[in-house]
Backbone as a ProteinNet text record, in pm:
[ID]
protein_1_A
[PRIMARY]
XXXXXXXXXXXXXXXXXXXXXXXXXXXXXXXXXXXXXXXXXXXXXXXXXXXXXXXXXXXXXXXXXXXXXXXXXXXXXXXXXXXXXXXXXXXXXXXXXXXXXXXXXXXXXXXXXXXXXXXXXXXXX
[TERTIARY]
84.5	0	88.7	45.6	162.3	93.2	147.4	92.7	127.3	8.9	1.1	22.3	158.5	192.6	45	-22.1	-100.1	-77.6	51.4	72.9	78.6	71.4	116.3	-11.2	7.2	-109	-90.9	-59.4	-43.9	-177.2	-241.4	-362.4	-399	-320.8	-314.9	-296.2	-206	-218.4	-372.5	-393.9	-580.2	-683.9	-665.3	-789	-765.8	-594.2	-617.5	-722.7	-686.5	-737	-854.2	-961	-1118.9	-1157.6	-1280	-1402.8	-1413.8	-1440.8	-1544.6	-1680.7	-1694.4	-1855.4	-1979.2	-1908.4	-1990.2	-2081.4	-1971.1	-2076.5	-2056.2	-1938.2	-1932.7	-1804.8	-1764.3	-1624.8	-1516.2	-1430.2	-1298.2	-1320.2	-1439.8	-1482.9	-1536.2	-1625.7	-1725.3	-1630.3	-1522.6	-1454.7	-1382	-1323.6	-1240.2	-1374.6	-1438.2	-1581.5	-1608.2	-1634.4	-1616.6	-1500	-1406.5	-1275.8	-1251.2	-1305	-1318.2	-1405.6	-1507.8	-1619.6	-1602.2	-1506.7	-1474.8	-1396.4	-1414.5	-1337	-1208.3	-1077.6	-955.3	-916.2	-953.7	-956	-1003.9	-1092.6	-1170.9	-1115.7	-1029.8	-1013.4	-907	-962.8	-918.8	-844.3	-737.6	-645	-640.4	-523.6	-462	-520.6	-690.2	-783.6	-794.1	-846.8	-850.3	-769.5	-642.6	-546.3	-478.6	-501.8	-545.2	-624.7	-750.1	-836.7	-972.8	-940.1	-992.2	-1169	-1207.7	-1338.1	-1448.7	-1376.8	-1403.7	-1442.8	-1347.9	-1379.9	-1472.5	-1500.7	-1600.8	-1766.8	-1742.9	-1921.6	-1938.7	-1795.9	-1791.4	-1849.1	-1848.7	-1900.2	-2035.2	-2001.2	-2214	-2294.6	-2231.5	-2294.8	-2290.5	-2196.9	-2193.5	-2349.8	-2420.6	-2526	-2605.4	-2609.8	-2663.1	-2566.2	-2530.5	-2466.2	-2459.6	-2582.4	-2570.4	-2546.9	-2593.6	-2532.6	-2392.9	-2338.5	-2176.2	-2106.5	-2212.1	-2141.5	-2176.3	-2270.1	-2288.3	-2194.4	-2134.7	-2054.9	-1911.4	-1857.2	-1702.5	-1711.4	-1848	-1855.9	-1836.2	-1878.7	-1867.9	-1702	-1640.3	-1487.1	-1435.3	-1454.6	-1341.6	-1328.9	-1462	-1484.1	-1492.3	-1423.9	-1410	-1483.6	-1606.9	-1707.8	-1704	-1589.6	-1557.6	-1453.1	-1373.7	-1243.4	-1098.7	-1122.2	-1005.5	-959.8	-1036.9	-947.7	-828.5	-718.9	-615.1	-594.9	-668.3	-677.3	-605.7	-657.5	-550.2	-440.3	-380.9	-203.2	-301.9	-165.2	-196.7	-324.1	-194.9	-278.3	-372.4	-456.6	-590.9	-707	-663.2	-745.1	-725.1	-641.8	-670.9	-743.5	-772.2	-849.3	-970.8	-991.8	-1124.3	-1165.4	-1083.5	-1157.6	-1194.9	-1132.4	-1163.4	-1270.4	-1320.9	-1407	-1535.3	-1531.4	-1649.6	-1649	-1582.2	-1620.3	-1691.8	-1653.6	-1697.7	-1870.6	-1877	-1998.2	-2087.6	-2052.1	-2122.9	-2184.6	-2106.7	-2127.3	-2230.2	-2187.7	-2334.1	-2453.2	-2470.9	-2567.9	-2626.3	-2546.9	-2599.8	-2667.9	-2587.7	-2657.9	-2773.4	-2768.3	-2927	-3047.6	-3021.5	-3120.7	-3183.3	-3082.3	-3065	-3152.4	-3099	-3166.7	-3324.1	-3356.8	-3491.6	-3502.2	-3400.7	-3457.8	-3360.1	-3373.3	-3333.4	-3513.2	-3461.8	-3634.4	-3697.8	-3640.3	-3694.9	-3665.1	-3533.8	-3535.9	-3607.5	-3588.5	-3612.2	-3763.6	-3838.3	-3982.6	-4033.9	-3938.7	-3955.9	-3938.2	-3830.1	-3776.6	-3867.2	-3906.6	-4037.6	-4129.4	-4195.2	-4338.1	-4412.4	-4362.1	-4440.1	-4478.6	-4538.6	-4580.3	-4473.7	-4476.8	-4374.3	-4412.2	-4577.3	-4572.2	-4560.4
-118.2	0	124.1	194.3	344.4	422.6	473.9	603.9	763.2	861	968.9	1068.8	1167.6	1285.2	1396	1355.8	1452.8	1614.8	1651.4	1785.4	1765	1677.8	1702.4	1753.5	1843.6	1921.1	1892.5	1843.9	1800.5	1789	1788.5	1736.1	1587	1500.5	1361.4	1274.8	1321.7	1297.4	1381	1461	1543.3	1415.2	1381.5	1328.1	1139.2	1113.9	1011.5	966.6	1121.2	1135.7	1156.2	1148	1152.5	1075.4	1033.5	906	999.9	910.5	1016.8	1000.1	1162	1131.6	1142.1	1173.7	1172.9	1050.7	941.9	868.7	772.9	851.9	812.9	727.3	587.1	532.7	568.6	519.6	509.2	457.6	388.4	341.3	456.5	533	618.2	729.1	745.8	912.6	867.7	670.9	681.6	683.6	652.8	607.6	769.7	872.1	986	1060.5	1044.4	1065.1	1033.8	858.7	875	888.5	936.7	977.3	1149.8	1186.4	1345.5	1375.6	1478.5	1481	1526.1	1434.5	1445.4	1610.2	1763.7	1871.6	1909.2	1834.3	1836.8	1784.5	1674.8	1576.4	1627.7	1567	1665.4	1556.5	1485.5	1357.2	1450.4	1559.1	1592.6	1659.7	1664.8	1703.6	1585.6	1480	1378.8	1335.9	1307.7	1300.8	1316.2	1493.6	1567.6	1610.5	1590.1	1638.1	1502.1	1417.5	1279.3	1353.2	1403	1416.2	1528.7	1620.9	1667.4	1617.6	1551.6	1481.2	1399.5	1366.6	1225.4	1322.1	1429.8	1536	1559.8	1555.4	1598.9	1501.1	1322.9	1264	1205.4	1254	1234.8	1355	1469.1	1573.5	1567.3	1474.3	1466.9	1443.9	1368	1372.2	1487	1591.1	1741.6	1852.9	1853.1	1957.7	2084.8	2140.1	2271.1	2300.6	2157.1	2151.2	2148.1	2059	2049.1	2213	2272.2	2432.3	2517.2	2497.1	2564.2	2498.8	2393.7	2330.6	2424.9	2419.7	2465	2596.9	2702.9	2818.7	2847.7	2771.8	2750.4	2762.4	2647.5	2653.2	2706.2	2815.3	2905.3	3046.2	3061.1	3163.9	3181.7	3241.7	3199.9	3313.9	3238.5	3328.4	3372.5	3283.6	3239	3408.4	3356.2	3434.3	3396.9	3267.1	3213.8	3086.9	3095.1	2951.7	2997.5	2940.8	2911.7	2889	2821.1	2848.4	2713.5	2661.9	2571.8	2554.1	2473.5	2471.1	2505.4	2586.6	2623.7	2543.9	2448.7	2318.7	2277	2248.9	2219.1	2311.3	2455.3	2547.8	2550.9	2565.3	2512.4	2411.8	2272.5	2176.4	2219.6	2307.1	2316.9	2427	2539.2	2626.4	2540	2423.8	2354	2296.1	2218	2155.4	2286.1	2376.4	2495.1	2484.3	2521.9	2538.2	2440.5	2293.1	2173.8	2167.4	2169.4	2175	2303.6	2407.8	2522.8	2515.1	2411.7	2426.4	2293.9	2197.9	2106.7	2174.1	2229.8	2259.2	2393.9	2458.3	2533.9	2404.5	2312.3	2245.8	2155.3	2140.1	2058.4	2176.3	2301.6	2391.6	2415.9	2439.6	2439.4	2304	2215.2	2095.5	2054.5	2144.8	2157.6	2011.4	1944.2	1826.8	1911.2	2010.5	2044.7	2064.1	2010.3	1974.2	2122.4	2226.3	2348.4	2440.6	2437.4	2579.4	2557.5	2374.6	2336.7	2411.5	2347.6	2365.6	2511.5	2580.8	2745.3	2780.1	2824.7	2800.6	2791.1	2674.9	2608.2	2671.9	2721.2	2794.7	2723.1	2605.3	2518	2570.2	2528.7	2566.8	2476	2522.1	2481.5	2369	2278.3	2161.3	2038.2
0	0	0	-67.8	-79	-1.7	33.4	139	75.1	69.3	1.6	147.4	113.8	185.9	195.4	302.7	304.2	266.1	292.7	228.7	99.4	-9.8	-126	-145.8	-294.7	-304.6	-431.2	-524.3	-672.4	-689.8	-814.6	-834.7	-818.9	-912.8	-845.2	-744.9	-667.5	-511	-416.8	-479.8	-405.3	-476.7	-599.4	-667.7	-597.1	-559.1	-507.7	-377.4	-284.3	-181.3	-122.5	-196	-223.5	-336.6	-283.9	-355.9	-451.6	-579.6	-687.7	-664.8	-694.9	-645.4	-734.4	-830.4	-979.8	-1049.9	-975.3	-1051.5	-1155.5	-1218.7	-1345	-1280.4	-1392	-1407	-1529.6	-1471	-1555.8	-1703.9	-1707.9	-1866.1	-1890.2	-1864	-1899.3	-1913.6	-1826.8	-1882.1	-2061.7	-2027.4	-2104.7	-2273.8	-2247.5	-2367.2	-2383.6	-2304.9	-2313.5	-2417	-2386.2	-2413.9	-2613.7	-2587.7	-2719.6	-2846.6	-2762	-2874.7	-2942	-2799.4	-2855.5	-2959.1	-3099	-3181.1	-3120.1	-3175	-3165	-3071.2	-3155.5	-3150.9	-2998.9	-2929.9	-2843.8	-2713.1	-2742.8	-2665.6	-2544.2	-2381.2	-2319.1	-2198.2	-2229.7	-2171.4	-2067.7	-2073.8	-1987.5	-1849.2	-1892.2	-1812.1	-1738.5	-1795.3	-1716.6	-1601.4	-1698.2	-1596.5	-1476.5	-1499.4	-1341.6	-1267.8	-1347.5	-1275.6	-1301.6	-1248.6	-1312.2	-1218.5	-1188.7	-1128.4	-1207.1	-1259.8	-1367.3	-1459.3	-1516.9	-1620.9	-1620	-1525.7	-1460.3	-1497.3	-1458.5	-1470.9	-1586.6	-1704.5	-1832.6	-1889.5	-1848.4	-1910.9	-1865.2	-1820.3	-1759.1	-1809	-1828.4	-1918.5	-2065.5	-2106.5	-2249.2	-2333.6	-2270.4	-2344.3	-2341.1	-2270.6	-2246.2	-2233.8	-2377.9	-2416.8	-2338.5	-2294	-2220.9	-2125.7	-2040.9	-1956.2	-1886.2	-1956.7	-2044.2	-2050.9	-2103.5	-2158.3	-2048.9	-1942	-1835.6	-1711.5	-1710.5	-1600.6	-1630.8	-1782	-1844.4	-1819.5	-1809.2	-1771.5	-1621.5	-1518.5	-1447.1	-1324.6	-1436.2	-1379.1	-1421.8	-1544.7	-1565.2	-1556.3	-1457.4	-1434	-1265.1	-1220.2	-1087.5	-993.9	-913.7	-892.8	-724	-666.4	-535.4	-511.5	-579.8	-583.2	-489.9	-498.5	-405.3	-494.2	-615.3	-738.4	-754.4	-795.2	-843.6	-964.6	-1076	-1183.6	-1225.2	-1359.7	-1388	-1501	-1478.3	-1568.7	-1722.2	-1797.2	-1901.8	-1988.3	-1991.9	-2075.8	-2064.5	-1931	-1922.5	-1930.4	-1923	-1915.8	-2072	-2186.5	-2323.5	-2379.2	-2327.1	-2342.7	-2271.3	-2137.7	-2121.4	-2235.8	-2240.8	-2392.2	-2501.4	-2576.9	-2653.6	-2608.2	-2555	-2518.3	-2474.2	-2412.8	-2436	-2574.8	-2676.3	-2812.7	-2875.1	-2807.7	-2875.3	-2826.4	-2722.5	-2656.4	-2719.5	-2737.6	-2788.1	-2942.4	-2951	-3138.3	-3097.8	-3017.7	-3018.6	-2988.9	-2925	-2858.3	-2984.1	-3010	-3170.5	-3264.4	-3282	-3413.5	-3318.6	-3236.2	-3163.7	-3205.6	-3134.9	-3170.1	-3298.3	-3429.5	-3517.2	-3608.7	-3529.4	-3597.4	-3561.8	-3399.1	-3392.1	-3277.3	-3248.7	-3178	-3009	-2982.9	-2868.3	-2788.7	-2688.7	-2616.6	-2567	-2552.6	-2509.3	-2621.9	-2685.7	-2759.3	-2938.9	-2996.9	-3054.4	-3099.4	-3035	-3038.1	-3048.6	-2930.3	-2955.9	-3059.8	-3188.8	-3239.4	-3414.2	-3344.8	-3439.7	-3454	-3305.2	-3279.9	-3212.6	-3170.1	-3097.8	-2926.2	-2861.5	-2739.2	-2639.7	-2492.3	-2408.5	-2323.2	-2367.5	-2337.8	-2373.9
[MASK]
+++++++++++++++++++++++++++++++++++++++++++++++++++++++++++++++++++++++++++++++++++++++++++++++++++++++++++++++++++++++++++++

């Protein structure tokens, strides 16, 4: 059994140190992972921030939601974030873009369950 330096503060030694509570597994980020176009694809998110990633793929099927979670962390509403390494805060911009453009062509395509129908002219029941 290895034992984790409670002072370490790395991301991977924190994400060792708490249950995920999302929900989701290690199949589901990695099934996540590869359904995202290449451009999109956000390893190094995973990697360190394996719990994240875990909400990313349970939101994958609700795009806006997806685009309201990435708004969420990169906008820091607390004012005591830290922010993250270059690189992942680049894969989370990619991935807002990826999500934004879904959620445009759902609307667009009319099978989005609220804006769809609006959209259409249809009524909101």
């Amino acid at each position: 059994m290895t034992m984790i330096d409670s002072h370490d503060t790395s991301a991977p030694a924190r994400a060792a140190q708490r249950p995920a509570a999302s929900g989701a597994t290690s199949a589901d980020v990695q099934g996540w992972l590869d359904r995202l176009p290449e451009a999109a694809r956000a390893t190094r998110l995973a990697a360190d921030f394996p719990r994240i990633a875990e909400r990313l793929a349970l939101f994958d099927s609700e795009p806006p939601f997806a685009a309201r979670y990435l708004d969420q962390l990169m906008i820091d509403q607390r004012g005591d974030r830290q922010g993250f390494p270059i690189e992942v805060a680049r894969e989370l911009l990619r991935l807002r873009s990826h999500y934004a453009a879904r959620v445009e062509e759902t609307i667009a395509s009319g099978t989005d369950r609220v804006w769809g129908r609006a959209l259409q002219g249809g009524s909101r029941r």
